[in-house]
LUMDREN-580241 format. One record per residue: residue number from 1; residue in three letters; z, y, x of N, C-alpha, C in turn. Coordinates in steps of 0.2 Angstrom, whole numbers. Each point is the difference from the previous one (the first is absolute). Layout:
N
marmi, drenlo, nzz, nyy, nxx, cazz, cayy, caxx, czz, cyy, cxx
NUM, Ala, Z, Y, X, Z, Y, X, Z, Y, X;
...
//
This chain:
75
marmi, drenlo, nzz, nyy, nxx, cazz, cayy, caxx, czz, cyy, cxx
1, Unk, 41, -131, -92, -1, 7, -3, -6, 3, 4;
2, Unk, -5, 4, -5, -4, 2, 5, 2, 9, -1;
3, Unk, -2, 4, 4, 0, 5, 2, -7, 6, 1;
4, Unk, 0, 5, -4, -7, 3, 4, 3, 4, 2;
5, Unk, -4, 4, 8, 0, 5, 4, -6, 3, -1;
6, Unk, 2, 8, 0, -4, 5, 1, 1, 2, 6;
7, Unk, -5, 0, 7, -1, 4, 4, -6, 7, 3;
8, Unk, 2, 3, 0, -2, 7, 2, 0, 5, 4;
9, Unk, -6, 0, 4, 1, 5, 7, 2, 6, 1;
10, Unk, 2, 2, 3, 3, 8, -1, -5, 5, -3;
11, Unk, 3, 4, -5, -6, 5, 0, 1, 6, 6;
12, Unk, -5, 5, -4, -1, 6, 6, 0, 5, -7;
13, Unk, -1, 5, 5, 0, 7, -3, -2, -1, -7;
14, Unk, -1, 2, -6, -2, 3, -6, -6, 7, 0;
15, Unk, -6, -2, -5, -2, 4, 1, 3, 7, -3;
16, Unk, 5, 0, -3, 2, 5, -5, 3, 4, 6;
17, Unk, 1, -1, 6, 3, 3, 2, -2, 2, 7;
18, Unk, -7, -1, -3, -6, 2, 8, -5, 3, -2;
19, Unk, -1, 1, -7, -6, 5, -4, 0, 7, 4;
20, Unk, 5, 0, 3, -1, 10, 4, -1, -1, 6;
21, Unk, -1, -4, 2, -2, -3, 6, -8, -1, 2;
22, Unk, -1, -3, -8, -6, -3, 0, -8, 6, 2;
23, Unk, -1, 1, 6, -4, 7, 1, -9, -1, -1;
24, Unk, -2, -5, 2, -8, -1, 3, -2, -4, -8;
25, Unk, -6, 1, 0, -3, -2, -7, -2, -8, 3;
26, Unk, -1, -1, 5, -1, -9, 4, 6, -3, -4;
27, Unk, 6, 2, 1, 6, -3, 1, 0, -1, -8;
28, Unk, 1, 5, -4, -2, 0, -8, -5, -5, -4;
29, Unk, -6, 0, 3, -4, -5, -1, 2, -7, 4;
30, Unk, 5, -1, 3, 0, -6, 2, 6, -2, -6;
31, Unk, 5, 1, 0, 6, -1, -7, -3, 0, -6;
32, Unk, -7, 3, -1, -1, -1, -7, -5, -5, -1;
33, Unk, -4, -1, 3, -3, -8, 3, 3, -5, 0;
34, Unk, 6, -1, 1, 4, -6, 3, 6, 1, -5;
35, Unk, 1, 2, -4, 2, 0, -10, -6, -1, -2;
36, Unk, -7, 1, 0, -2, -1, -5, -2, -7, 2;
37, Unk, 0, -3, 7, -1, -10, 0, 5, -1, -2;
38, Unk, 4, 1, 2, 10, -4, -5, -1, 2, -6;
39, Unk, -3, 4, -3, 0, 1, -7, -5, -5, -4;
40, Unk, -6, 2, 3, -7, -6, -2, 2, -7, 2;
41, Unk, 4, -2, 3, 3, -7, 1, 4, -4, -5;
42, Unk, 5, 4, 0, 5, 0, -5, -3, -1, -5;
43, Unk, -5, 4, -4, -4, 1, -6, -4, -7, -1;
44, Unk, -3, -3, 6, -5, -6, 0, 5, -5, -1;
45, Unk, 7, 1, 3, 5, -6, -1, 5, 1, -8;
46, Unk, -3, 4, -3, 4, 0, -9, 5, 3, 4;
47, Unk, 2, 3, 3, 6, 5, 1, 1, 6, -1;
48, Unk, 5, 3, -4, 1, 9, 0, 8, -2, 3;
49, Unk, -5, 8, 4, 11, 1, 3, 2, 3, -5;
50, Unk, -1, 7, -3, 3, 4, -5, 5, 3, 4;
51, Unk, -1, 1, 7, 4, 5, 3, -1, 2, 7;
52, Unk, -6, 4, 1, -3, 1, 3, 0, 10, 1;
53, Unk, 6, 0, 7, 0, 6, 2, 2, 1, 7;
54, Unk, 0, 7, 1, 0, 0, 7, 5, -4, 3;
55, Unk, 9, 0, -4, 4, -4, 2, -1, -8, 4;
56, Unk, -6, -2, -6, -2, -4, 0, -4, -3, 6;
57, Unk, 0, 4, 4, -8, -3, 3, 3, 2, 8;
58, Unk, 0, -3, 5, -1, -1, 6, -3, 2, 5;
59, Unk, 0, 4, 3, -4, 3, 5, 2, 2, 8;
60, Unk, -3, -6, 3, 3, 3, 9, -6, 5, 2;
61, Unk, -3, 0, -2, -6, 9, 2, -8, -7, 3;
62, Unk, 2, -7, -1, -8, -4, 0, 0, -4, -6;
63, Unk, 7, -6, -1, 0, -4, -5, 2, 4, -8;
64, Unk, -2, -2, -6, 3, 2, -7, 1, -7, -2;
65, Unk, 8, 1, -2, 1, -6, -3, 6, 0, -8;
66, Unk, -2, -3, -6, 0, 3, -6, 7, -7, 0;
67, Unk, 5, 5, -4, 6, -5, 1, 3, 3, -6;
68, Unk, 6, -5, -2, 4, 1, -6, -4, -4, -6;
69, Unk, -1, -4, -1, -3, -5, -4, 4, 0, -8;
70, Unk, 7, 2, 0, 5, -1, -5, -2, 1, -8;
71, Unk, -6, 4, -1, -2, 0, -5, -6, -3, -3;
72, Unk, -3, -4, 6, -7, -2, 0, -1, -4, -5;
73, Unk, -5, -1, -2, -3, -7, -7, -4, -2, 2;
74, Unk, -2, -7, -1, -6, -4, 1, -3, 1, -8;
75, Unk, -4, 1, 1, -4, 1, -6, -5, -7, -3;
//
């Protein structure tokens, strides 16, 4: 019998929930940079996520990380 496993590392905070947080324009331009490599990636690998929001997105205040794949297509 074979079996898949999905493992996954803990996430962190949410950006939806650190937007009023978010004060310096560096900081703003570093999250939107680093969506738009995940976004261009994604795009060059025939991929749309089609859910794509703050909920969505990962942020410990260096790394942005785009999560919830549930709706995504290979195109």
């Amino acid at each position: 019998e074979q079996c898949l496993y999905l493992a996954m590392e803990m996430g962190g905070p949410n950006l939806e929930g650190q937007l009023t947080r978010i004060q310096t324009r560096k900081e703003m331009m570093a999250i939107a940079e680093q969506l738009f490599t995940v976004l261009a990636y994604l795009h060059s690998c025939n991929i749309a996520h089609h859910d794509v929001k703050p909920s969505n997105l990962l942020w410990d205040g260096v790394h942005l990380k785009l999560i919830d794949f549930g709706v995504a297509e290979h195109l």
